[in-house]
DRENSE-534729 format. One line per 2 residues: number of its first residue (from 1); for each residue x, y, z of N, C-alpha, C. Coordinates in Angstrom, 1 decimal, decimal comma. Layout:
% DRENSE-534729
NUM) X Y Z X Y Z X Y Z ~ ...;
END
This chain:
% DRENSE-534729
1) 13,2 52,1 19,6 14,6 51,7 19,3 15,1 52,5 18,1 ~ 16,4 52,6 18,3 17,3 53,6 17,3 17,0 52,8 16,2;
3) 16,5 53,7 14,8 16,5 52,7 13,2 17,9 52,0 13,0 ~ 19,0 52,8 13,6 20,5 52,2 13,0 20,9 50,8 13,8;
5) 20,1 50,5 14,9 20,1 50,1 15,9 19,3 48,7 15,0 ~ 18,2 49,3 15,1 17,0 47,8 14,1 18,1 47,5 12,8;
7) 18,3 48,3 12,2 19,1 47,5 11,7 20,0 47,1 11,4 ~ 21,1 47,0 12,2 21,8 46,0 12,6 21,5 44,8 13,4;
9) 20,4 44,8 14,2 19,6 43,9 14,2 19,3 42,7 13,3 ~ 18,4 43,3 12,6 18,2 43,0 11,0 19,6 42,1 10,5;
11) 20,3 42,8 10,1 21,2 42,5 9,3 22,3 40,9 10,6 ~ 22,1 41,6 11,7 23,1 40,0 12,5 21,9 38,8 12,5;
13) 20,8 39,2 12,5 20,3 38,2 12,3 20,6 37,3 11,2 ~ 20,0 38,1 10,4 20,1 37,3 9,0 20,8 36,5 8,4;
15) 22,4 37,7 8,5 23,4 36,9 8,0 23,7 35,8 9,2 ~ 23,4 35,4 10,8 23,7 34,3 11,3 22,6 33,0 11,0;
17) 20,9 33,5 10,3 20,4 32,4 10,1 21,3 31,9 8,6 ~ 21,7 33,0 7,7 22,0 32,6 6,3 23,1 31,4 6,8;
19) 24,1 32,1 7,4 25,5 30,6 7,7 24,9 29,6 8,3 ~ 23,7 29,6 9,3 23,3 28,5 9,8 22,5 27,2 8,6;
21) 21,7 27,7 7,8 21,0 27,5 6,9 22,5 26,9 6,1 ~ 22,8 27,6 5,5 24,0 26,6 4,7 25,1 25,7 5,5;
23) 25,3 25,8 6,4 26,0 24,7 7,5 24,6 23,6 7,6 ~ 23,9 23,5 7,4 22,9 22,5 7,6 22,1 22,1 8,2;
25) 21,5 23,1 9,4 20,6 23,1 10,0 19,4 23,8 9,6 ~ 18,2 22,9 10,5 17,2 23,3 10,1 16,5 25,0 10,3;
27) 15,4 25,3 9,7 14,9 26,7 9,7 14,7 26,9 10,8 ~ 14,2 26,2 11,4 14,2 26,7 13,1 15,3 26,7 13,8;
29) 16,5 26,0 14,1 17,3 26,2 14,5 18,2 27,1 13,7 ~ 18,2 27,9 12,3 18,6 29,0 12,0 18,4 30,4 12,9;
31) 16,7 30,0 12,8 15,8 31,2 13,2 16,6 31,5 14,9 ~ 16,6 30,6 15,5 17,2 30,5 16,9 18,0 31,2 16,8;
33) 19,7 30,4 16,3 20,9 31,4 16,4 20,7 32,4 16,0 ~ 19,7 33,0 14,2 19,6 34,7 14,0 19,5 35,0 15,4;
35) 18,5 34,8 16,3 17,7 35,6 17,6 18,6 35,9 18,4 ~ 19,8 34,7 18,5 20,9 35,0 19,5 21,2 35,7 19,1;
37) 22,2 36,1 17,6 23,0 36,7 17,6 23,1 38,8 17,5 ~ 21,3 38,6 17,5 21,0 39,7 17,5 20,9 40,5 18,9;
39) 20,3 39,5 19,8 20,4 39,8 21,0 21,5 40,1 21,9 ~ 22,9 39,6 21,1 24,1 39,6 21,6 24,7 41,2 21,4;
41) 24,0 41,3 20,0 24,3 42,5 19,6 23,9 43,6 20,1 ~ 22,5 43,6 20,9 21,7 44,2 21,2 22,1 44,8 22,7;
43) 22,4 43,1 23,6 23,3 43,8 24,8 24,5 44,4 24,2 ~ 25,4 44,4 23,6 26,8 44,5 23,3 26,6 46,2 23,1;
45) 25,8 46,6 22,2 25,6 48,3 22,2 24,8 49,1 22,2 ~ 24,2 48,6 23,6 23,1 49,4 24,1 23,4 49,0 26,2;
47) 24,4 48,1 26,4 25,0 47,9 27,5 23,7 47,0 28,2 ~ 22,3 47,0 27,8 21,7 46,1 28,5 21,7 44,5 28,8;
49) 21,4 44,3 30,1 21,5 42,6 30,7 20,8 41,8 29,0 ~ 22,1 40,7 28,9 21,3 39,5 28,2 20,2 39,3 28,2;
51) 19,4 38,8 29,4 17,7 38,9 29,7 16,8 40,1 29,4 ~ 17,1 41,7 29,2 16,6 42,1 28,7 16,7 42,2 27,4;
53) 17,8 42,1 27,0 17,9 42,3 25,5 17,5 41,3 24,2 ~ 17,5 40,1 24,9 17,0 39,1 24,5 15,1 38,9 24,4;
55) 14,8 40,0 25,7 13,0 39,9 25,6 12,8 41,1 24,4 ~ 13,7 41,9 24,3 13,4 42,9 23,3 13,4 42,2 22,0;
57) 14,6 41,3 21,7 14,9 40,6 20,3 13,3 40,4 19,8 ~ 12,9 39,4 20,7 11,8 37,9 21,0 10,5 38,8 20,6;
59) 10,5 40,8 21,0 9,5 41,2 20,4 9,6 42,2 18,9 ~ 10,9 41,5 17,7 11,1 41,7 16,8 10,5 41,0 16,2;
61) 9,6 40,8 14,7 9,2 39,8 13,9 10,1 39,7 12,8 ~ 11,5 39,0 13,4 12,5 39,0 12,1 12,2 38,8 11,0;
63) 11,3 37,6 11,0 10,9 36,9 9,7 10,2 37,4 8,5 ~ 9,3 38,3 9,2 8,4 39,0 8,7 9,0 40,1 7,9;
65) 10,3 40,6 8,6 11,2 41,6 8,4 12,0 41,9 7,1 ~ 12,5 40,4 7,1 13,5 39,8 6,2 12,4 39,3 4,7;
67) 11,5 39,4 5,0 11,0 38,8 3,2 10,8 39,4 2,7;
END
């Protein structure tokens, strides 16, 4: 994967678990929406199906990424 690519990744995740986490949901369901929204991003500019781009997200270790 393109580095500018990971990171934007990176970066949609985050800032979608950060707003989740302060709207008041729990860490897991942060972690969830980060995954969406990175995945969304992921099909949006790279043109691949939702379902692939979402198995690609699922083999990012955001968490690990982000600390």
């Amino acid at each position: 994967m393109d580095p500018h690519v990971h990171e934007m990744l990176l970066t949609a995740y985050e800032e979608t678990r950060q707003d989740a986490l302060t709207a008041g949901h729990s860490a897991a369901t942060a972690h969830a929406e980060g995954l969406t929204a990175a995945a969304m991003l992921l099909a949006a500019v790279t043109g691949l199906e939702d379902a692939a781009a979402r198995a690609q997200v699922d083999g990012i270790d955001f968490r690990q990424e982000a600390a």
